[in-house]
Chimera marker file (.cmm) of the C-alpha trace (Angstrom):
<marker_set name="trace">
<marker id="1" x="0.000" y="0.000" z="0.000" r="1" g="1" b="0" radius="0.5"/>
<marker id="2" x="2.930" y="2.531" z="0.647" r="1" g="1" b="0" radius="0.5"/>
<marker id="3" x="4.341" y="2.001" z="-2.666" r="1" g="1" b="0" radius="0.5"/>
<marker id="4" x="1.039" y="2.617" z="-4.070" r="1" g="1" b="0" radius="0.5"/>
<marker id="5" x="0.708" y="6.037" z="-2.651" r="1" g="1" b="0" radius="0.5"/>
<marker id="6" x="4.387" y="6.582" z="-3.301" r="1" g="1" b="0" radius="0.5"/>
<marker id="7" x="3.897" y="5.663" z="-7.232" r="1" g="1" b="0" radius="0.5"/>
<marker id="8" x="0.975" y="8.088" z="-7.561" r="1" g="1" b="0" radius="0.5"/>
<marker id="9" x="2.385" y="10.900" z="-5.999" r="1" g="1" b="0" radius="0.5"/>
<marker id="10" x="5.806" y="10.785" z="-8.319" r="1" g="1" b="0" radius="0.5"/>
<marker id="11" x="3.293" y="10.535" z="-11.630" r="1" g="1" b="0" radius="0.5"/>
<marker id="12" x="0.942" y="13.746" z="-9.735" r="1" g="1" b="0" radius="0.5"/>
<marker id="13" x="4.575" y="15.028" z="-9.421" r="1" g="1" b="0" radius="0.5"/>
<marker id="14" x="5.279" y="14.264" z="-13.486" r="1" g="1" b="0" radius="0.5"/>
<marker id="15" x="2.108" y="15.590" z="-14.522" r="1" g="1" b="0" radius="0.5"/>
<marker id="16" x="2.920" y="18.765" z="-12.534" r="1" g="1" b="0" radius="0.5"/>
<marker id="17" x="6.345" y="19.168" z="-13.993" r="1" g="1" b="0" radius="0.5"/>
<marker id="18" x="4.979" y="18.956" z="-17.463" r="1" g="1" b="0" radius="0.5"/>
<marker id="19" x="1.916" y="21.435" z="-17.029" r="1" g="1" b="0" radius="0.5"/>
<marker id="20" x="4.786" y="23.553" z="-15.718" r="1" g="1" b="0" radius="0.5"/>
<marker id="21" x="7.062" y="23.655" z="-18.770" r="1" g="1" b="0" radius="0.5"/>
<marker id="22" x="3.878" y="23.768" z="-20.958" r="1" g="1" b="0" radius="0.5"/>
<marker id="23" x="3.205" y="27.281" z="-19.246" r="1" g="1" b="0" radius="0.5"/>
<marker id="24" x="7.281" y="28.155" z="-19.557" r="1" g="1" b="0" radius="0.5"/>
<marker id="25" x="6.674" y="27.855" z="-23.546" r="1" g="1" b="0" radius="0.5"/>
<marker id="26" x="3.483" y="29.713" z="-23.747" r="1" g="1" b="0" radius="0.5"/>
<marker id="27" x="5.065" y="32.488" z="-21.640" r="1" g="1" b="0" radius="0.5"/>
<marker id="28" x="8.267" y="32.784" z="-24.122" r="1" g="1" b="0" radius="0.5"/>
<marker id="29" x="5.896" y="32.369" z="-26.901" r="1" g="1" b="0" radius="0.5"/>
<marker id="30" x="3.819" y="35.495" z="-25.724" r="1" g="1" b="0" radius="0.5"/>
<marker id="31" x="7.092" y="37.603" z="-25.102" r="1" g="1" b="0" radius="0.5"/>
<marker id="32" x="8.641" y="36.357" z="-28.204" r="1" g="1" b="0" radius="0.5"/>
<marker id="33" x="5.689" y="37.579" z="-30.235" r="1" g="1" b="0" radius="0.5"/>
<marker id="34" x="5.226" y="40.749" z="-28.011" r="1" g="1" b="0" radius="0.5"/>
<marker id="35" x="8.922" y="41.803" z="-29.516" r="1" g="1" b="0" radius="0.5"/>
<marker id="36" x="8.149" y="40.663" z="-32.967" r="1" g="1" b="0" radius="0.5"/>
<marker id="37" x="5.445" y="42.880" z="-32.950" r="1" g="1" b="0" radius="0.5"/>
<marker id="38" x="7.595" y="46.270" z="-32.250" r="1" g="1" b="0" radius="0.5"/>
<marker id="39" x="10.808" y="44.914" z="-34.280" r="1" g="1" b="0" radius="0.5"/>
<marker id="40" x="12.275" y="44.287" z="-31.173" r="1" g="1" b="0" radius="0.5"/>
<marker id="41" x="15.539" y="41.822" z="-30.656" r="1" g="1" b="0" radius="0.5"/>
<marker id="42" x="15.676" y="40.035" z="-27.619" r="1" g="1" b="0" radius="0.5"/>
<marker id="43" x="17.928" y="37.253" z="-26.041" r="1" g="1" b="0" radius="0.5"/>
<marker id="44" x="15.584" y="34.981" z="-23.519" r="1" g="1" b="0" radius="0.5"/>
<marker id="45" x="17.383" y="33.048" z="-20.542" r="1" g="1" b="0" radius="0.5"/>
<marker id="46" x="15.513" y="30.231" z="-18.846" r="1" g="1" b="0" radius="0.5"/>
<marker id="47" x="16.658" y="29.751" z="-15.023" r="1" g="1" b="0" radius="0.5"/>
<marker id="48" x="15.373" y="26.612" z="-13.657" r="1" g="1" b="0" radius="0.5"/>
<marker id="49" x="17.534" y="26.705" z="-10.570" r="1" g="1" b="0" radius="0.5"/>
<marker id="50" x="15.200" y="27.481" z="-7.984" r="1" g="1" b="0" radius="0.5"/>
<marker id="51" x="17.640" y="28.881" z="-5.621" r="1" g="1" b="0" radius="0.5"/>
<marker id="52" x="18.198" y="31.601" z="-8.250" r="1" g="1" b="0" radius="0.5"/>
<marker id="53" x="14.882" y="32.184" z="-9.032" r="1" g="1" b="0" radius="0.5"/>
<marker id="54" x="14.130" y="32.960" z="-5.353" r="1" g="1" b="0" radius="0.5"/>
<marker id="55" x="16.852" y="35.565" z="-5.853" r="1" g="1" b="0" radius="0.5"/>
<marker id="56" x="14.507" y="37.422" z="-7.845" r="1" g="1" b="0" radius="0.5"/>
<marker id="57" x="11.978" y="37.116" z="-5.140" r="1" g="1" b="0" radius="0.5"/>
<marker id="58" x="9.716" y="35.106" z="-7.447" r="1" g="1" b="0" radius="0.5"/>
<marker id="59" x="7.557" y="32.731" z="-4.948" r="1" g="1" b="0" radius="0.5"/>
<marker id="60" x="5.269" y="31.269" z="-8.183" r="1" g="1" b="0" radius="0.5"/>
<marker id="61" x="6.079" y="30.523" z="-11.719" r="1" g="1" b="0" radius="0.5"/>
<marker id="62" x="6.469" y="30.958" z="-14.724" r="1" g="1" b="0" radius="0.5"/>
<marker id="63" x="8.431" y="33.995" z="-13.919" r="1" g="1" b="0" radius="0.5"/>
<marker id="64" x="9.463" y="37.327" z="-16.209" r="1" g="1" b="0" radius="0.5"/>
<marker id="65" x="12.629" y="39.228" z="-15.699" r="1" g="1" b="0" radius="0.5"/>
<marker id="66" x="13.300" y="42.173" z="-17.995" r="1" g="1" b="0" radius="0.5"/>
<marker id="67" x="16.946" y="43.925" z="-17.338" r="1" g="1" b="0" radius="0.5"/>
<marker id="68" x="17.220" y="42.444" z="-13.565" r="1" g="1" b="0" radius="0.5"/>
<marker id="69" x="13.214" y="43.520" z="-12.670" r="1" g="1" b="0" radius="0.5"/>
<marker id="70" x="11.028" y="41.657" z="-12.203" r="1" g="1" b="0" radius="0.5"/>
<marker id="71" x="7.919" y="42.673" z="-14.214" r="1" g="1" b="0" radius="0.5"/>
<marker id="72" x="5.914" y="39.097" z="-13.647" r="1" g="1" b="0" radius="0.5"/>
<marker id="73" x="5.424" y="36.105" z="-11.386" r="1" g="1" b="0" radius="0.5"/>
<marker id="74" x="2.958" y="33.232" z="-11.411" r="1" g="1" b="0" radius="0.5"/>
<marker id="75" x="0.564" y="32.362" z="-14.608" r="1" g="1" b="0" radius="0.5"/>
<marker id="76" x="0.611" y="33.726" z="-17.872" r="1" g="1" b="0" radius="0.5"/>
<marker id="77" x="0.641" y="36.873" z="-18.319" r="1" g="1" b="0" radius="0.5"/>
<marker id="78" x="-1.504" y="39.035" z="-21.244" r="1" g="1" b="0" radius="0.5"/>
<marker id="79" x="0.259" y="39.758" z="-24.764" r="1" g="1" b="0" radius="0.5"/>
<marker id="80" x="-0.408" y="43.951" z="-24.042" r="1" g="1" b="0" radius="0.5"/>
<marker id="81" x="1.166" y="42.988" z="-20.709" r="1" g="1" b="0" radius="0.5"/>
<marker id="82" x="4.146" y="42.241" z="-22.373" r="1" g="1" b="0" radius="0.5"/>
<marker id="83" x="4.138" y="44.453" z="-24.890" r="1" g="1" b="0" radius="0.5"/>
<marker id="84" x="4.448" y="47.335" z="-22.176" r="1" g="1" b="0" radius="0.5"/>
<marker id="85" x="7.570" y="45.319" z="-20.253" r="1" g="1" b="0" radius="0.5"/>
<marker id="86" x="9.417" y="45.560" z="-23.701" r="1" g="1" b="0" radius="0.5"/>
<marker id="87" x="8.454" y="48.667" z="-24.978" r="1" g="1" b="0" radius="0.5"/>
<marker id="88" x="9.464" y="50.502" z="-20.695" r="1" g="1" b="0" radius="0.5"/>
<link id1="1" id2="2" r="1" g="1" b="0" radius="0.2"/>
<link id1="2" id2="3" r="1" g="1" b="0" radius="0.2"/>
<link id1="3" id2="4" r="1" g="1" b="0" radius="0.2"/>
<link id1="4" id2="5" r="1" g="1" b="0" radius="0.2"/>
<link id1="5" id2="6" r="1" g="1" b="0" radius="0.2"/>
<link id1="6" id2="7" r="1" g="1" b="0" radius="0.2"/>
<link id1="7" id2="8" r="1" g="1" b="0" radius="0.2"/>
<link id1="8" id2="9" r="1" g="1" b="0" radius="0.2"/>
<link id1="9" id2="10" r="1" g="1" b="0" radius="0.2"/>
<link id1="10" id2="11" r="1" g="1" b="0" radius="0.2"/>
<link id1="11" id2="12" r="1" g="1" b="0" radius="0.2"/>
<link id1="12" id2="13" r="1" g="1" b="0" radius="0.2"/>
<link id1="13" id2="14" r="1" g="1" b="0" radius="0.2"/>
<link id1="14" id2="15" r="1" g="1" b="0" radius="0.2"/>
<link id1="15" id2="16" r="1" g="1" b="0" radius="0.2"/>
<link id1="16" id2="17" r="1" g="1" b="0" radius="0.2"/>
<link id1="17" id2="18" r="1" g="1" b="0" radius="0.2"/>
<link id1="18" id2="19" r="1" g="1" b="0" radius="0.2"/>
<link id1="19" id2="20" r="1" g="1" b="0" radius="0.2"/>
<link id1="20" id2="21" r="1" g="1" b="0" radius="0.2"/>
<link id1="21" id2="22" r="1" g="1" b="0" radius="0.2"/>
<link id1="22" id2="23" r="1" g="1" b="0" radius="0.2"/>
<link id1="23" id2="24" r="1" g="1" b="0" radius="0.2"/>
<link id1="24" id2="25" r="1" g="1" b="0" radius="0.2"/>
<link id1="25" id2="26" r="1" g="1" b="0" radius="0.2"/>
<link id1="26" id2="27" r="1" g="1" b="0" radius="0.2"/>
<link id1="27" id2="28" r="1" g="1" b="0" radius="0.2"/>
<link id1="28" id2="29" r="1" g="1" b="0" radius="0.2"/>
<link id1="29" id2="30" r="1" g="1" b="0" radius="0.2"/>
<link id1="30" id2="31" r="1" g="1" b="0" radius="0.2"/>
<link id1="31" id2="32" r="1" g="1" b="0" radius="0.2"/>
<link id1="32" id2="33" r="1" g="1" b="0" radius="0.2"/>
<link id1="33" id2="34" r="1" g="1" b="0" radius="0.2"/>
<link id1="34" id2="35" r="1" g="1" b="0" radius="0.2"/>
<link id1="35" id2="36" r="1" g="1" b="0" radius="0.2"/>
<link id1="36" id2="37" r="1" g="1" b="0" radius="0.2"/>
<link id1="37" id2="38" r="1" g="1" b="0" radius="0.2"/>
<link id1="38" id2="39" r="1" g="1" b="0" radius="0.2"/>
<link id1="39" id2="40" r="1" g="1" b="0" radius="0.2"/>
<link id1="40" id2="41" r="1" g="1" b="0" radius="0.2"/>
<link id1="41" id2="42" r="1" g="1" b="0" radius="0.2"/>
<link id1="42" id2="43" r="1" g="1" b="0" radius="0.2"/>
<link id1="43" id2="44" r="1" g="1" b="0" radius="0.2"/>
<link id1="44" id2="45" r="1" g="1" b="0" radius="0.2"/>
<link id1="45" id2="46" r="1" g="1" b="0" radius="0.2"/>
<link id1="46" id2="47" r="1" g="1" b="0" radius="0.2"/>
<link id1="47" id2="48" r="1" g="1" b="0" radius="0.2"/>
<link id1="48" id2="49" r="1" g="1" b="0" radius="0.2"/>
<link id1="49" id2="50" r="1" g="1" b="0" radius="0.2"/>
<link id1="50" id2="51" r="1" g="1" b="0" radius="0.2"/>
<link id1="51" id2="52" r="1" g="1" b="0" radius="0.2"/>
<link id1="52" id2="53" r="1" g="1" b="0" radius="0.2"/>
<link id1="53" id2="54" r="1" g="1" b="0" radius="0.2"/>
<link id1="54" id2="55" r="1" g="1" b="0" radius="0.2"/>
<link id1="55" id2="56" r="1" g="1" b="0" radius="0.2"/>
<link id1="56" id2="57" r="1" g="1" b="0" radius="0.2"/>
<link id1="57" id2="58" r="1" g="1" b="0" radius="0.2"/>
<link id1="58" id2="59" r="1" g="1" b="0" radius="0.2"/>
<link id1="59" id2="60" r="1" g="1" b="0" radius="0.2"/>
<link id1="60" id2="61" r="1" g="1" b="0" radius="0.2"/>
<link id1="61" id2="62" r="1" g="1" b="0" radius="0.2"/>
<link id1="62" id2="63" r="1" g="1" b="0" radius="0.2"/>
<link id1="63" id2="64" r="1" g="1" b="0" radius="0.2"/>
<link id1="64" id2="65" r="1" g="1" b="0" radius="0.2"/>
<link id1="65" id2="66" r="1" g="1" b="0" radius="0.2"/>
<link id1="66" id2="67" r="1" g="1" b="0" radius="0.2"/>
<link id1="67" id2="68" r="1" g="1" b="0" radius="0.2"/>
<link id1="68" id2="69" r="1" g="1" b="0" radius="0.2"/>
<link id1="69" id2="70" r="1" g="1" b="0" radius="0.2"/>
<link id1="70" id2="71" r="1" g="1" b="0" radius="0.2"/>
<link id1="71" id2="72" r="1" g="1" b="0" radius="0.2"/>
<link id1="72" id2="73" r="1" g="1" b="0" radius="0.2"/>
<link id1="73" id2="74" r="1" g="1" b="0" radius="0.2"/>
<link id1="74" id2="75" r="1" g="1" b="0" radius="0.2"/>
<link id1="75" id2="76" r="1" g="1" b="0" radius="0.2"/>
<link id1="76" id2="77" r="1" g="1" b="0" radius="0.2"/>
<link id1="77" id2="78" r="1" g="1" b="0" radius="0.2"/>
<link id1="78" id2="79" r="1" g="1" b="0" radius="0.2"/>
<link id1="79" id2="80" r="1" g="1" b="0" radius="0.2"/>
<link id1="80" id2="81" r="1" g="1" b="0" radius="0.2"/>
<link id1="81" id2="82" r="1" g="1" b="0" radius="0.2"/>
<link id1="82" id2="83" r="1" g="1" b="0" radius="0.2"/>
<link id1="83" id2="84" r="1" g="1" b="0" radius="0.2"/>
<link id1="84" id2="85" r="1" g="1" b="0" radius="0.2"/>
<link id1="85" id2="86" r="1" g="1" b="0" radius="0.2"/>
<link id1="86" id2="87" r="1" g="1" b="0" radius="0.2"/>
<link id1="87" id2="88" r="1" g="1" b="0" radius="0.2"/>
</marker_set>
């Protein structure tokens, strides 16, 4: 029976990971066509080392960093959203 519960909570744990990084591609996707949008080049770096992201103060994720502020934290965020982080 303790295996059991173990097994299930590693796949809850799986499906959680992968809804995760689902949202971490939608949210580059959004930003990525927020700066197409005003001809604007940008170079996205994805931290997955949670001890850094808590540097930024970011409790829930995805988060959004634009030049070392943070301008988002937790769900996706709107494409005018963004639009107003890149064009600040």
């Amino acid at each position: 029976m303790f295996s059991s519960h173990k097994r299930k909570y590693k796949d809850e744990e799986y499906q959680d990971t992968r809804l995760g990084l689902q949202a971490v591609q939608e949210k580059q996707n959004i930003i990525e066509s927020a700066a197409k949008e005003i001809g604007l080049e940008i170079e996205i770096e994805k931290i997955t080392d949670y001890a850094e992201i808590a540097t930024y103060g970011v409790a829930a994720t995805p988060g959004i960093v634009i030049d070392g502020k943070v301008v988002h934290a937790g769900g996706l965020p709107k494409q005018k959203d963004a639009l107003k982080w890149l064009q600040a």
